[in-house]
Each structure stands twice: as structure tokens, then as C-alpha cells.
Chimera marker file (.cmm) of the C-alpha trace (Angstrom):
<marker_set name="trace">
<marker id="1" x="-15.808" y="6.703" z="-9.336" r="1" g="1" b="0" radius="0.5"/>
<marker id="2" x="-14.898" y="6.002" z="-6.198" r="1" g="1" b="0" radius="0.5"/>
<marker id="3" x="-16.422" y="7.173" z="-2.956" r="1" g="1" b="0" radius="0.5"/>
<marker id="4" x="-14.559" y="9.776" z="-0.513" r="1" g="1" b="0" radius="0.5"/>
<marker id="5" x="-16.029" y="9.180" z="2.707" r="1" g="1" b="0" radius="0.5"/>
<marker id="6" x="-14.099" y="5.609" z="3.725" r="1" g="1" b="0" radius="0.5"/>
<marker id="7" x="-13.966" y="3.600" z="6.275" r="1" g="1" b="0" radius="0.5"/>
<marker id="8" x="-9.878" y="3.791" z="7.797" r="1" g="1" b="0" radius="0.5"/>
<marker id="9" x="-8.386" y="0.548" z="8.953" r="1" g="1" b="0" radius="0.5"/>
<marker id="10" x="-5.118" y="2.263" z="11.155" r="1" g="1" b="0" radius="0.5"/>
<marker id="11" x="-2.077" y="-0.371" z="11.307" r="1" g="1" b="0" radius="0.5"/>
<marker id="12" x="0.839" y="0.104" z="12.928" r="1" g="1" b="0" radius="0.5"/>
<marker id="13" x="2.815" y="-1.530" z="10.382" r="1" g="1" b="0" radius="0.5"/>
<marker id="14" x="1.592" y="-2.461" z="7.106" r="1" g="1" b="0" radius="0.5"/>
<marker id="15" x="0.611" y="-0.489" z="4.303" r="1" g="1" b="0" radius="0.5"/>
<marker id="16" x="-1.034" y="-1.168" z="1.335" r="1" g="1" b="0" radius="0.5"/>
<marker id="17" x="-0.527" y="-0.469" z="-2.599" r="1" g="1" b="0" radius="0.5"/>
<marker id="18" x="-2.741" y="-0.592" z="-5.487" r="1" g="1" b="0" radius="0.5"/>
<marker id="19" x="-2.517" y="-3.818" z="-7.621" r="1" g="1" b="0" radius="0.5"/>
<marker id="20" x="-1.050" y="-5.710" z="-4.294" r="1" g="1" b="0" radius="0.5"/>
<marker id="21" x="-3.170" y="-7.818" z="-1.969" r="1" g="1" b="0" radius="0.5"/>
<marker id="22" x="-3.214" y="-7.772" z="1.287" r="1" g="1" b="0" radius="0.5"/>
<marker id="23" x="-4.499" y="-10.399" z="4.362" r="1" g="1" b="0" radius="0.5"/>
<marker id="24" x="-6.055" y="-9.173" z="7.164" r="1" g="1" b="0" radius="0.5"/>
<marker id="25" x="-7.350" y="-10.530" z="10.153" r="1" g="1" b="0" radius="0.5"/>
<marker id="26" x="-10.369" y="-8.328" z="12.485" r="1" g="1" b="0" radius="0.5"/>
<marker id="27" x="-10.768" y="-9.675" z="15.362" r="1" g="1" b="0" radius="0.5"/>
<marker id="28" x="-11.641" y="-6.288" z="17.542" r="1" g="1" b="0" radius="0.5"/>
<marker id="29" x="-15.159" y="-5.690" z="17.879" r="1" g="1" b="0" radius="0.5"/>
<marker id="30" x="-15.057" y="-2.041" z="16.027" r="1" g="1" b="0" radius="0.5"/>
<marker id="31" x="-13.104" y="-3.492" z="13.165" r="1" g="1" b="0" radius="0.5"/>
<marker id="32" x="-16.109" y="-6.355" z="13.000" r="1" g="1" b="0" radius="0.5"/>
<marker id="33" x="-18.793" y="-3.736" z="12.851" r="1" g="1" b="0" radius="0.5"/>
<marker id="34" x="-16.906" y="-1.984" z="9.742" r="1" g="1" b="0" radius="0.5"/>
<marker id="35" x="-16.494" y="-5.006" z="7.787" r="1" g="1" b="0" radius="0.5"/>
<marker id="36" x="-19.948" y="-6.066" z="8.050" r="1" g="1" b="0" radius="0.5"/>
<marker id="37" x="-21.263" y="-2.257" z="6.851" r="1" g="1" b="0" radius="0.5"/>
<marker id="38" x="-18.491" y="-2.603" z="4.144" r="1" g="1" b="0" radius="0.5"/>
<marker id="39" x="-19.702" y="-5.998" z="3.135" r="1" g="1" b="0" radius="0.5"/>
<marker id="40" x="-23.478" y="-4.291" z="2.979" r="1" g="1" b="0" radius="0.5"/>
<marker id="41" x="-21.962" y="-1.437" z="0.990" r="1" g="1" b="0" radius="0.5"/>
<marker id="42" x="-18.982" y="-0.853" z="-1.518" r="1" g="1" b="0" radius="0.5"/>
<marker id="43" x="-16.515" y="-3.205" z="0.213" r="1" g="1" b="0" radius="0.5"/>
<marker id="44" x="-13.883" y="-0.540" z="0.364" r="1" g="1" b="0" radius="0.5"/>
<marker id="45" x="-12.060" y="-0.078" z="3.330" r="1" g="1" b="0" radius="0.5"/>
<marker id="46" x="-8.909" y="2.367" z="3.775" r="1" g="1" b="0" radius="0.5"/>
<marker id="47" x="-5.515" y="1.489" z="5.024" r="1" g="1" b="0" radius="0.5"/>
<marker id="48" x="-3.646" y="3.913" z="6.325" r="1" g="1" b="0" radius="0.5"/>
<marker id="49" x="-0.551" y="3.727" z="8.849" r="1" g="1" b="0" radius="0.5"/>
<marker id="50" x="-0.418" y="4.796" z="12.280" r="1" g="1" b="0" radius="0.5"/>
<marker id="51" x="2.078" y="7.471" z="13.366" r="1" g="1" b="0" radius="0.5"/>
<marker id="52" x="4.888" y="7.000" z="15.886" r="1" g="1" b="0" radius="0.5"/>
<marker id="53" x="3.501" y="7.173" z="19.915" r="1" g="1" b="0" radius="0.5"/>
<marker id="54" x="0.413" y="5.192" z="18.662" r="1" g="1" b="0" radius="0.5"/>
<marker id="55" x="0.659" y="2.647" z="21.526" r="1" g="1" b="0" radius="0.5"/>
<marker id="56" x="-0.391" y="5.262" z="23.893" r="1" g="1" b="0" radius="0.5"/>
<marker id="57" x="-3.915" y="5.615" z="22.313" r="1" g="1" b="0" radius="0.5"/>
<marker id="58" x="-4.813" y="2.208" z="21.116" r="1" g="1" b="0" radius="0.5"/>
<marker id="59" x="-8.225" y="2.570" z="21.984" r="1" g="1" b="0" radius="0.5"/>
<marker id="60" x="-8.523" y="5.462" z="20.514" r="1" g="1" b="0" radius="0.5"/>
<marker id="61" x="-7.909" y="7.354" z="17.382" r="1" g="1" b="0" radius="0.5"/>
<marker id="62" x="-4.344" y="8.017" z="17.392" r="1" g="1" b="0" radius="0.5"/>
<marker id="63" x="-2.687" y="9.697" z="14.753" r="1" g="1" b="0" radius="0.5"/>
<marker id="64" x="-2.552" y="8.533" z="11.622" r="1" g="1" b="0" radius="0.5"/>
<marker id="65" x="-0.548" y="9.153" z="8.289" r="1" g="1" b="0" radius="0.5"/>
<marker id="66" x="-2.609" y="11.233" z="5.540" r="1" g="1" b="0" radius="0.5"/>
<marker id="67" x="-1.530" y="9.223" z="2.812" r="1" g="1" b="0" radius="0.5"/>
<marker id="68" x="-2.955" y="5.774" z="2.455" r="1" g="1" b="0" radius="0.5"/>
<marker id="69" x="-4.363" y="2.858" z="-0.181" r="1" g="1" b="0" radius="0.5"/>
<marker id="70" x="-7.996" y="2.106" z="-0.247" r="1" g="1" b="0" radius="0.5"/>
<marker id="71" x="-8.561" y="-1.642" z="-0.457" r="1" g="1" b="0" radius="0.5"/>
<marker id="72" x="-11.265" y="-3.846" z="-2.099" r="1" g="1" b="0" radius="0.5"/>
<marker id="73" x="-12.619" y="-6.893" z="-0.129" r="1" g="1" b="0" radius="0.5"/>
<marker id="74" x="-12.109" y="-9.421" z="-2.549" r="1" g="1" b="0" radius="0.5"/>
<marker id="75" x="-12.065" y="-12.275" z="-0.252" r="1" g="1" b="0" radius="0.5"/>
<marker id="76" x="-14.088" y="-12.461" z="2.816" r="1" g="1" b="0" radius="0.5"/>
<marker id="77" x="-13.942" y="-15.574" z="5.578" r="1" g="1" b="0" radius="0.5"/>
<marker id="78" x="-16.127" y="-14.567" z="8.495" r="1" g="1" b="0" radius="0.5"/>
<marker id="79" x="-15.515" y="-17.153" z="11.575" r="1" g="1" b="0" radius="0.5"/>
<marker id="80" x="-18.011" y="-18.670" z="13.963" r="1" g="1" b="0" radius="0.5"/>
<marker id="81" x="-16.971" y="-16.383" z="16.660" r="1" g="1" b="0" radius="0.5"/>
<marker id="82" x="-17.286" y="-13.105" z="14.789" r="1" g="1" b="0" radius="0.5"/>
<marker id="83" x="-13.694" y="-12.677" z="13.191" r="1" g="1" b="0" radius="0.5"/>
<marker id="84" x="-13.205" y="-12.107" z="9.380" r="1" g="1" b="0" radius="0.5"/>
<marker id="85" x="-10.095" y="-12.948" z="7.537" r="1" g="1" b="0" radius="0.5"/>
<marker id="86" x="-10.264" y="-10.993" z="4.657" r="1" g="1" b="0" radius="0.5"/>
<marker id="87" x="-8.043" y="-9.995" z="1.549" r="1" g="1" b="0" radius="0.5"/>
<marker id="88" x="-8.049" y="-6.476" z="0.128" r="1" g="1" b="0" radius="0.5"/>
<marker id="89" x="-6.406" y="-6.150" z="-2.986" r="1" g="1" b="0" radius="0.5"/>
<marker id="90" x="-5.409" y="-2.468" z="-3.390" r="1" g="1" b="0" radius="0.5"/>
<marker id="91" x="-6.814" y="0.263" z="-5.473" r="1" g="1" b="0" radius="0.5"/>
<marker id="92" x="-5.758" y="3.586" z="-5.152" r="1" g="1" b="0" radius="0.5"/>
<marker id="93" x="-3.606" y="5.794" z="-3.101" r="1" g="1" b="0" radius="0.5"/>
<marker id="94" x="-5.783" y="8.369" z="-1.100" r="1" g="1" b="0" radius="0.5"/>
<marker id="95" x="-4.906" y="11.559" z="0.881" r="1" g="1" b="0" radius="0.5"/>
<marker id="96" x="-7.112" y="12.334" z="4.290" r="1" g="1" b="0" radius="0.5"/>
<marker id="97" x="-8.971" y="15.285" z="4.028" r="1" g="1" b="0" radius="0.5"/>
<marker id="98" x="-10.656" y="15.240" z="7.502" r="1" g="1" b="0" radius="0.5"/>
<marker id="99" x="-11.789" y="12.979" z="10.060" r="1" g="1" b="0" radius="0.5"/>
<marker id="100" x="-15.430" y="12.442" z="10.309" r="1" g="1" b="0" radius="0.5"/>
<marker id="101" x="-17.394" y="12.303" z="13.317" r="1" g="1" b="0" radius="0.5"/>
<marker id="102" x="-19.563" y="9.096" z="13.480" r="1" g="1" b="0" radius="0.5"/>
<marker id="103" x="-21.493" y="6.937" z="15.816" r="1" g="1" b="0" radius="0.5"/>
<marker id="104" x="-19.910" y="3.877" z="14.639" r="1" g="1" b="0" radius="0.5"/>
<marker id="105" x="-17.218" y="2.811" z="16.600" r="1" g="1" b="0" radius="0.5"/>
<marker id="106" x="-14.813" y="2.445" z="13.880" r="1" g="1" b="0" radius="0.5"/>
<marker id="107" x="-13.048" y="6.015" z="11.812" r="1" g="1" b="0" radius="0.5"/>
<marker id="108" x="-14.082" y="7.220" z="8.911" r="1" g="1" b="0" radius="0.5"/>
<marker id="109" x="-12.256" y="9.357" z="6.603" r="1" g="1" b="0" radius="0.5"/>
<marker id="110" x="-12.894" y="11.998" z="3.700" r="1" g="1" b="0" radius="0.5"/>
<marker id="111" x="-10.203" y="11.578" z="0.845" r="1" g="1" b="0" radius="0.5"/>
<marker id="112" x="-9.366" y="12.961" z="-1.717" r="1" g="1" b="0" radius="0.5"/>
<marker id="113" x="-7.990" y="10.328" z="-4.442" r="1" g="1" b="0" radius="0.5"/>
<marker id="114" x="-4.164" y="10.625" z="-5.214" r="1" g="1" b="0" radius="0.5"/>
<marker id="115" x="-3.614" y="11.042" z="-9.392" r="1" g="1" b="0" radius="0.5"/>
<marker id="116" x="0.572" y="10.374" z="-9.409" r="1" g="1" b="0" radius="0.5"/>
<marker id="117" x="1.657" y="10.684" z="-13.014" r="1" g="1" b="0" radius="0.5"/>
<marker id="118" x="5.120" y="9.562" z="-14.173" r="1" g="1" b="0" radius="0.5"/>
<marker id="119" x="7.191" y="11.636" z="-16.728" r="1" g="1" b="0" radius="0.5"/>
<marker id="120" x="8.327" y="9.599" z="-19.469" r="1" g="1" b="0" radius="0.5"/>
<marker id="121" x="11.822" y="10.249" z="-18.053" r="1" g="1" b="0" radius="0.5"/>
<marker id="122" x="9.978" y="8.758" z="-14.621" r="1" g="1" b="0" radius="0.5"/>
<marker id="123" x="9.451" y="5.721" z="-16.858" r="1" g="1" b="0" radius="0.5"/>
<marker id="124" x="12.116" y="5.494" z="-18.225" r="1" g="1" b="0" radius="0.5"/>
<marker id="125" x="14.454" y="5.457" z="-14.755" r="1" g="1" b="0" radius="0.5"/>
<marker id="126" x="12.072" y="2.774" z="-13.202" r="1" g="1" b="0" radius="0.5"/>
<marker id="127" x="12.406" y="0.437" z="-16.287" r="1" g="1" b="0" radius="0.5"/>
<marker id="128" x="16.169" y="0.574" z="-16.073" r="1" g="1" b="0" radius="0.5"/>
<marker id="129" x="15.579" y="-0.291" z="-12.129" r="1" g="1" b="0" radius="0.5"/>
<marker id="130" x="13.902" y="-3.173" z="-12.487" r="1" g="1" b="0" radius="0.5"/>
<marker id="131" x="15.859" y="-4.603" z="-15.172" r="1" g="1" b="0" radius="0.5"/>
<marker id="132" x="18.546" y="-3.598" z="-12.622" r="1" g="1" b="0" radius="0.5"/>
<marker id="133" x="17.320" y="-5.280" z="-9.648" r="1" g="1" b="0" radius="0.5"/>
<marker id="134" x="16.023" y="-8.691" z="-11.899" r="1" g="1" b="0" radius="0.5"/>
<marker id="135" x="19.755" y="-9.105" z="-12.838" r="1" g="1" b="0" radius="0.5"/>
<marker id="136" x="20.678" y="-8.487" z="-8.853" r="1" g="1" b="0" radius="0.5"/>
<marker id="137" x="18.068" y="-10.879" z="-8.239" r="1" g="1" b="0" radius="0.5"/>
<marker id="138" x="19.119" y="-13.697" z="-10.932" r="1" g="1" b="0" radius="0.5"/>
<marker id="139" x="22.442" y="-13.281" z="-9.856" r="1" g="1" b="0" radius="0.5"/>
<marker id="140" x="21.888" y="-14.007" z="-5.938" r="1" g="1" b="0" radius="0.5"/>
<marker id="141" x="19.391" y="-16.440" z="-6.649" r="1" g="1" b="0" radius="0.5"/>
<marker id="142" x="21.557" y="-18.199" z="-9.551" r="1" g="1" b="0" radius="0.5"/>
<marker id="143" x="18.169" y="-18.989" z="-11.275" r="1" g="1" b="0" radius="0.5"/>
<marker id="144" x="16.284" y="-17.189" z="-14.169" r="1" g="1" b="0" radius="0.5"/>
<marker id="145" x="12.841" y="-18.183" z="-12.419" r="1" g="1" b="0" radius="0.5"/>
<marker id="146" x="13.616" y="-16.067" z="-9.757" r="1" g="1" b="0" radius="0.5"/>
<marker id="147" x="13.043" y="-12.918" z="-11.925" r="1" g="1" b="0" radius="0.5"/>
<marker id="148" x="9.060" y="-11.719" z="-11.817" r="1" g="1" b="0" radius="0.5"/>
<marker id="149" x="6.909" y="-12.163" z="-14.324" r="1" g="1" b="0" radius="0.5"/>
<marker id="150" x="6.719" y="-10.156" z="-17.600" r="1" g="1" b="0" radius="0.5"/>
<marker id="151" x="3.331" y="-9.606" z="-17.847" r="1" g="1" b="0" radius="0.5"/>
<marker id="152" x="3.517" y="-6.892" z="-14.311" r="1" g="1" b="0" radius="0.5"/>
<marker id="153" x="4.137" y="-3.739" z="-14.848" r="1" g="1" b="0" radius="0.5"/>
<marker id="154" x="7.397" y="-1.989" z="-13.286" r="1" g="1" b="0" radius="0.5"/>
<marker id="155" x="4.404" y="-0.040" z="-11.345" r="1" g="1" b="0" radius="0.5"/>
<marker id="156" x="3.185" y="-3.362" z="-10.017" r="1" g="1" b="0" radius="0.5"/>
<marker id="157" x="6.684" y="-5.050" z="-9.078" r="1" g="1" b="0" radius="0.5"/>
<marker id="158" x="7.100" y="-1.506" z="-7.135" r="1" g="1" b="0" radius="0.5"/>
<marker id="159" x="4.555" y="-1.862" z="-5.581" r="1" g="1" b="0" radius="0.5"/>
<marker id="160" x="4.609" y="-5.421" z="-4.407" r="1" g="1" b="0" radius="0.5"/>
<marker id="161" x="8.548" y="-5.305" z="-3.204" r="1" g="1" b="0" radius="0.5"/>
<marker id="162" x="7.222" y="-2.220" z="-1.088" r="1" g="1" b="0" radius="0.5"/>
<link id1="1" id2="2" r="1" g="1" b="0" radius="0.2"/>
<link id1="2" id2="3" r="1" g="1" b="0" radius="0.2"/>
<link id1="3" id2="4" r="1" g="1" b="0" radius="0.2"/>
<link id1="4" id2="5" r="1" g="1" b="0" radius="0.2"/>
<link id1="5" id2="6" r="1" g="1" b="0" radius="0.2"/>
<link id1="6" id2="7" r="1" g="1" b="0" radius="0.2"/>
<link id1="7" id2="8" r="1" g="1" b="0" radius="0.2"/>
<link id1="8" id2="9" r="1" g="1" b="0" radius="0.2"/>
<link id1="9" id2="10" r="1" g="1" b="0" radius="0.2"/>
<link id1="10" id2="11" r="1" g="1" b="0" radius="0.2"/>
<link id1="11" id2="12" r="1" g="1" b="0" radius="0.2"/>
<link id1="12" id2="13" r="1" g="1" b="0" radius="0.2"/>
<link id1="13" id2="14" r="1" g="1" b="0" radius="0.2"/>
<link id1="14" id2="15" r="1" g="1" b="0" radius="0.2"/>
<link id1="15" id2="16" r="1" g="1" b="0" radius="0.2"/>
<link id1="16" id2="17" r="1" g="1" b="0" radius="0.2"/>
<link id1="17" id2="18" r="1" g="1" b="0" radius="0.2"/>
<link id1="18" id2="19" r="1" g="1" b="0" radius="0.2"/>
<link id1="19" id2="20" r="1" g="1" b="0" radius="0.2"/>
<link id1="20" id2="21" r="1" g="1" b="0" radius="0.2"/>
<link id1="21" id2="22" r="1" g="1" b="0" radius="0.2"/>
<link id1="22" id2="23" r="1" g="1" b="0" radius="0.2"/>
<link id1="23" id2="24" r="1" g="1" b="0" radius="0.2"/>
<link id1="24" id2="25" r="1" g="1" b="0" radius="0.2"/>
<link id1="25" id2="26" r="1" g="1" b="0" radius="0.2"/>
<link id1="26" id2="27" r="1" g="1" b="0" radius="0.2"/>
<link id1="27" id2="28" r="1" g="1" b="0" radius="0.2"/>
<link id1="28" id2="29" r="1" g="1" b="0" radius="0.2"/>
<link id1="29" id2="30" r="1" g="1" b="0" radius="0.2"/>
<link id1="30" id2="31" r="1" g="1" b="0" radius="0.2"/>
<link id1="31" id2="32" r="1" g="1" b="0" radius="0.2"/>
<link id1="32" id2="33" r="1" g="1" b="0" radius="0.2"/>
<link id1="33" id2="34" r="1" g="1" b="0" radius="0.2"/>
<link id1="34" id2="35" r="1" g="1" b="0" radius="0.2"/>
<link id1="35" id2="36" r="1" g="1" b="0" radius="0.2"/>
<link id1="36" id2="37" r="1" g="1" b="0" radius="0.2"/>
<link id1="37" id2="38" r="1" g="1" b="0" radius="0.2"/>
<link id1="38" id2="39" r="1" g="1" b="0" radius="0.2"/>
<link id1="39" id2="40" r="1" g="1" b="0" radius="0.2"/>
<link id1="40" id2="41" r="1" g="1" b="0" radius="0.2"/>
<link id1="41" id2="42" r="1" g="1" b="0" radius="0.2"/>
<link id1="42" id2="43" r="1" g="1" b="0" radius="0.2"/>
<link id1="43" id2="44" r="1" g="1" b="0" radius="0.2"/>
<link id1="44" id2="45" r="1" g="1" b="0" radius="0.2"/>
<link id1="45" id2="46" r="1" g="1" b="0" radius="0.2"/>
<link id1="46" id2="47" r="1" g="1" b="0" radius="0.2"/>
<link id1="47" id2="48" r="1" g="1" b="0" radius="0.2"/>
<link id1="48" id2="49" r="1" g="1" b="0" radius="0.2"/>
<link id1="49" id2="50" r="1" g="1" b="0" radius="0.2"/>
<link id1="50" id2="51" r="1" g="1" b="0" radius="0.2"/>
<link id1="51" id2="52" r="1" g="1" b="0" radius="0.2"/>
<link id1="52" id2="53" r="1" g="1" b="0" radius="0.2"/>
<link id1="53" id2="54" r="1" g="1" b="0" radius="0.2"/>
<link id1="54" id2="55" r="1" g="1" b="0" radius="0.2"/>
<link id1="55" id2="56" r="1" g="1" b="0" radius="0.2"/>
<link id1="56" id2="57" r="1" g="1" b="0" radius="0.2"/>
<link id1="57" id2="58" r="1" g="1" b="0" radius="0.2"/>
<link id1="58" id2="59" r="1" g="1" b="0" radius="0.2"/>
<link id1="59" id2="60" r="1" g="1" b="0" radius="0.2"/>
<link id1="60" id2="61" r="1" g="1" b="0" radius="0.2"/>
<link id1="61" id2="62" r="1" g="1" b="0" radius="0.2"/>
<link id1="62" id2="63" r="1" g="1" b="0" radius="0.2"/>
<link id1="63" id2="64" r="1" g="1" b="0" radius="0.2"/>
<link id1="64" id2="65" r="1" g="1" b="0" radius="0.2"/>
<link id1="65" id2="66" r="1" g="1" b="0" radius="0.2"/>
<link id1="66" id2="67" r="1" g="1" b="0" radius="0.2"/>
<link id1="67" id2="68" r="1" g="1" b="0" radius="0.2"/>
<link id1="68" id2="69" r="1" g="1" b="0" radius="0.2"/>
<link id1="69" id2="70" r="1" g="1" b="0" radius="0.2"/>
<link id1="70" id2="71" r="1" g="1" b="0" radius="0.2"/>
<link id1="71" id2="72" r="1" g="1" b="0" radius="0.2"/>
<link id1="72" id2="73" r="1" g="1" b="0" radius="0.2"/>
<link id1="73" id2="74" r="1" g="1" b="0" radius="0.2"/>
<link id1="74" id2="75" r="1" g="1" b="0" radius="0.2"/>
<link id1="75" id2="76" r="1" g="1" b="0" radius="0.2"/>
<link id1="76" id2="77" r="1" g="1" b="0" radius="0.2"/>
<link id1="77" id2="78" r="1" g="1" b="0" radius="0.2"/>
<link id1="78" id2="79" r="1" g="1" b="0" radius="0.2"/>
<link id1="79" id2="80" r="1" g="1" b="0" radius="0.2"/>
<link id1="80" id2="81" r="1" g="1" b="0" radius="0.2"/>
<link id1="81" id2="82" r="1" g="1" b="0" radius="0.2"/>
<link id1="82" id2="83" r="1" g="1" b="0" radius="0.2"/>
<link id1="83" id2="84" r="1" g="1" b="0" radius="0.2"/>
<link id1="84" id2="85" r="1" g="1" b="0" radius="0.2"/>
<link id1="85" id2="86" r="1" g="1" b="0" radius="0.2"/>
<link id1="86" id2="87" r="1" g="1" b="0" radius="0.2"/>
<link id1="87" id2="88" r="1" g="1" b="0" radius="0.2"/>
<link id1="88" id2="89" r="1" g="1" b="0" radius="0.2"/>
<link id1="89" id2="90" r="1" g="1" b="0" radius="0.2"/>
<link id1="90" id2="91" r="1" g="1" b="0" radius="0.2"/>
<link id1="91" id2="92" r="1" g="1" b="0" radius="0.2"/>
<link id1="92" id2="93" r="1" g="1" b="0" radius="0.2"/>
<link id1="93" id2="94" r="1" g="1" b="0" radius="0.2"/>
<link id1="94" id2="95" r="1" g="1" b="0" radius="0.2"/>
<link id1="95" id2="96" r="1" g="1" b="0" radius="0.2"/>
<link id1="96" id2="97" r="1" g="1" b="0" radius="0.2"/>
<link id1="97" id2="98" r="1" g="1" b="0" radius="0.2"/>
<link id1="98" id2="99" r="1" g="1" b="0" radius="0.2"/>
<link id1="99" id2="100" r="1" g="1" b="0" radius="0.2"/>
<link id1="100" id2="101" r="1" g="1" b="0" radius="0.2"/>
<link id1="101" id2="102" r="1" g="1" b="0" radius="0.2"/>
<link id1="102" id2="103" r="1" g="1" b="0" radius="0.2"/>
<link id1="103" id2="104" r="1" g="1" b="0" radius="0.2"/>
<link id1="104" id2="105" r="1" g="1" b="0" radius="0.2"/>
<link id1="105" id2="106" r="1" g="1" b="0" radius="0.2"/>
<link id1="106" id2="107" r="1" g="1" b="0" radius="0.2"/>
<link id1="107" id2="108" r="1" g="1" b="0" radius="0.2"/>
<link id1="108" id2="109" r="1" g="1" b="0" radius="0.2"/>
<link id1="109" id2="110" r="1" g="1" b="0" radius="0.2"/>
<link id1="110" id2="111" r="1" g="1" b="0" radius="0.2"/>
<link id1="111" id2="112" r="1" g="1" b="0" radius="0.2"/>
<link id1="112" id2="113" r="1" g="1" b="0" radius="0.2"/>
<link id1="113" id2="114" r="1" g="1" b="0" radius="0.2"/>
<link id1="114" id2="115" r="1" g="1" b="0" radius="0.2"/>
<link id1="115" id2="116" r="1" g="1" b="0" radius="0.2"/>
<link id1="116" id2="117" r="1" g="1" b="0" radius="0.2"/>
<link id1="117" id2="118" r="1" g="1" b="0" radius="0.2"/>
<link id1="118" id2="119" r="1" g="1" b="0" radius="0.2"/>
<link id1="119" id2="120" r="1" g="1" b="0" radius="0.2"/>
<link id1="120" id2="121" r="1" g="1" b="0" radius="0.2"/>
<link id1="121" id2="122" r="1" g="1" b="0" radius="0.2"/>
<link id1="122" id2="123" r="1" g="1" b="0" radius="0.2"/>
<link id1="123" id2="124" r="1" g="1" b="0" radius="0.2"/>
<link id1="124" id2="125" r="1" g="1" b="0" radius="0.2"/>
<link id1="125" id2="126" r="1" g="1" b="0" radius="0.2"/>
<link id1="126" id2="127" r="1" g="1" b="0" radius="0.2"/>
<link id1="127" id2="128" r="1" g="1" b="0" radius="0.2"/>
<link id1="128" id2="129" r="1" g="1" b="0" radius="0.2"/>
<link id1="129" id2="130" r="1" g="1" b="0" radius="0.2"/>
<link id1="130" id2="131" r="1" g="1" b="0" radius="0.2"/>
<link id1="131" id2="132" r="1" g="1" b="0" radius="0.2"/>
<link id1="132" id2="133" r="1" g="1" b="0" radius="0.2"/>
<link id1="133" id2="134" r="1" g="1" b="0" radius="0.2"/>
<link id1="134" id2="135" r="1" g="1" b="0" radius="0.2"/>
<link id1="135" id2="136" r="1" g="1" b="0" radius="0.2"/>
<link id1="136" id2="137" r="1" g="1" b="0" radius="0.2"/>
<link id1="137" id2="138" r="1" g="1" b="0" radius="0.2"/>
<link id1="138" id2="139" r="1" g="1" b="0" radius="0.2"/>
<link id1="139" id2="140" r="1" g="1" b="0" radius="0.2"/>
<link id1="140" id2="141" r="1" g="1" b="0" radius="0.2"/>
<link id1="141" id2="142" r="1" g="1" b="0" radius="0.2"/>
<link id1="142" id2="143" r="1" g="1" b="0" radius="0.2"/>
<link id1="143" id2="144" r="1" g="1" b="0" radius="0.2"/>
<link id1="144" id2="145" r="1" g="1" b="0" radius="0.2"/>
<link id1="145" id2="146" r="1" g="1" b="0" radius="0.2"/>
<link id1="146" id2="147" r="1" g="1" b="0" radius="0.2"/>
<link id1="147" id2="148" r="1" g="1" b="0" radius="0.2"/>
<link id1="148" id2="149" r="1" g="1" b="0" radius="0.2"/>
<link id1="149" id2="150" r="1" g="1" b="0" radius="0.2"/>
<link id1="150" id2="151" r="1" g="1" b="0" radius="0.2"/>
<link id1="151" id2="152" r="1" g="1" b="0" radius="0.2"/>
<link id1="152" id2="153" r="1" g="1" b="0" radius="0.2"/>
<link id1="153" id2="154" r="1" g="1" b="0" radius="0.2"/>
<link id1="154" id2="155" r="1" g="1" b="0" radius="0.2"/>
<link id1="155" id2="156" r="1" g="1" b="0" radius="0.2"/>
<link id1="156" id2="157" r="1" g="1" b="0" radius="0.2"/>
<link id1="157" id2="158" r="1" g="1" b="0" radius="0.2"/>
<link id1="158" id2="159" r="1" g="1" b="0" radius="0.2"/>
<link id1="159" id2="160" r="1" g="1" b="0" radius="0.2"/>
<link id1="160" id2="161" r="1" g="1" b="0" radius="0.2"/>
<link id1="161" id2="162" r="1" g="1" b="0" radius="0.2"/>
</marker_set>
């Protein structure tokens, strides 16, 4: 089970999906703070995007979308001067609850964890999309190896063209 107080990591724009992996670079000294209490704890940290006008509050906590993906730290590189580069690979969609208040100087977030469940019509449509878009993709790229490989799931080639 996953926890539902999390860490939020506000970009302006990425997001994140689960299955798909992410690189990030933390280089401001809030962001350096919650990777190191993420690295003592679960490793989970939440993406989530930042809403239009964000510019005017970078400081801050500006607005933020309620949906996001919480990632897993599954590759960590912390720098001689404090920076991390770190990969999340992404595990499950979350909806914000409520803000917390904290002393740390990074945002933390209750979620609640988002079940989506496809219809076997759902299924059905997204398999005859991707089929779809590897002939589009064969075609333009006049190669078979262009097409991705069997073993994802149509959830996981969704996920990683989005």
C-alpha cells in the first residue's frame, strides 16, 4: 500500500505516468532537502503539473493540477555540490486531497490513489489504436523496427507516447 501524505515535485511542464521513467534534475535547495528525506524514507515523490500564471509565484506554492503520478526513485546520482539527478519511474496516478502545512521547505500533499478501470469495450478501442498508430508508424518510418515492442502493454505505449 502506498502512502498518502507525498512529497509534490510541481513542474511546469512535464508530467509523469505509471510504467514510464522519468529524469530529473534538483538543483534548488528545497527540492535537495526532499530528496534526501525521500531517500531516508519510501523514495516516493509526486509529480504533479503546475497551473497556468505559475511564473508569478515561483517561490512559492503556486497552483497546481490535482491530478498527478507518484514516482519511485529508482536511480539516484547526488553531485559534489548538492544536486541529484535522479530517475523516477512512475507508479500510480494520484488525486490531491489537501495541501499540508509543513516546516520543510518543500509541499507535501494528501492523495488519494486514482483506481481507472477500462471496460472491455475500453480495451478493445485502445487495441485497435495502437495497431492503428504501429501501421502509421511503419508506414512513415518505412521500417518494421520502428513499431514498439510486443511485450508492452497498449496501457504502457499510452503512456510513454504521452
Amino acid at each position: 500500500m502506498l502512502t498518502t501524505l507525498i512529497p509534490v515535485f510541481p513542474l511546469p511542464d512535464v508530467v509523469l505516468f505509471p510504467g514510464v521513467f522519468l529524469p530529473i534534475h534538483i538543483f534548488e535547495l528545497r527540492y535537495r532537502e526532499m530528496v534526501k528525506d525521500c531517500l531516508a524514507g519510501d523514495r516516493l515523490i509526486g509529480i504533479s503539473l503546475l497551473r497556468p500564471g505559475w511564473d508569478h509565484d515561483m517561490e512559492g506554492r503556486p497552483a497546481i493540477y490535482t491530478i498527478g503520478c507518484v514516482g519511485l526513485i529508482s536511480h539516484v546520482e547526488e553531485l559534489a555540490d548538492g544536486r541529484y539527478n535522479l530517475v523516477l519511474r512512475g507508479v500510480e496516478k494520484f488525486r490531491v486531497v489537501r495541501e499540508e502545512a509543513s516546516s520543510r521547505a518543500y509541499r507535501r500533499v494528501s492523495v488519494d490513489y486514482v483506481d481507472e478501470q477500462m471496460t472491455v469495450a475500453d480495451r478493445d478501442s485502445v487495441r485497435r489504436e495502437r495497431h492503428r498508430l504501429e501501421r502509421l508508424l511503419t508506414a512513415v518510418a518505412d521500417a518494421p523496427e520502428h513499431t514498439f515492442p510486443s511485450n508492452l502493454s497498449d496501457e504502457e505505449v499510452i503512456n510513454a507516447l504521452a
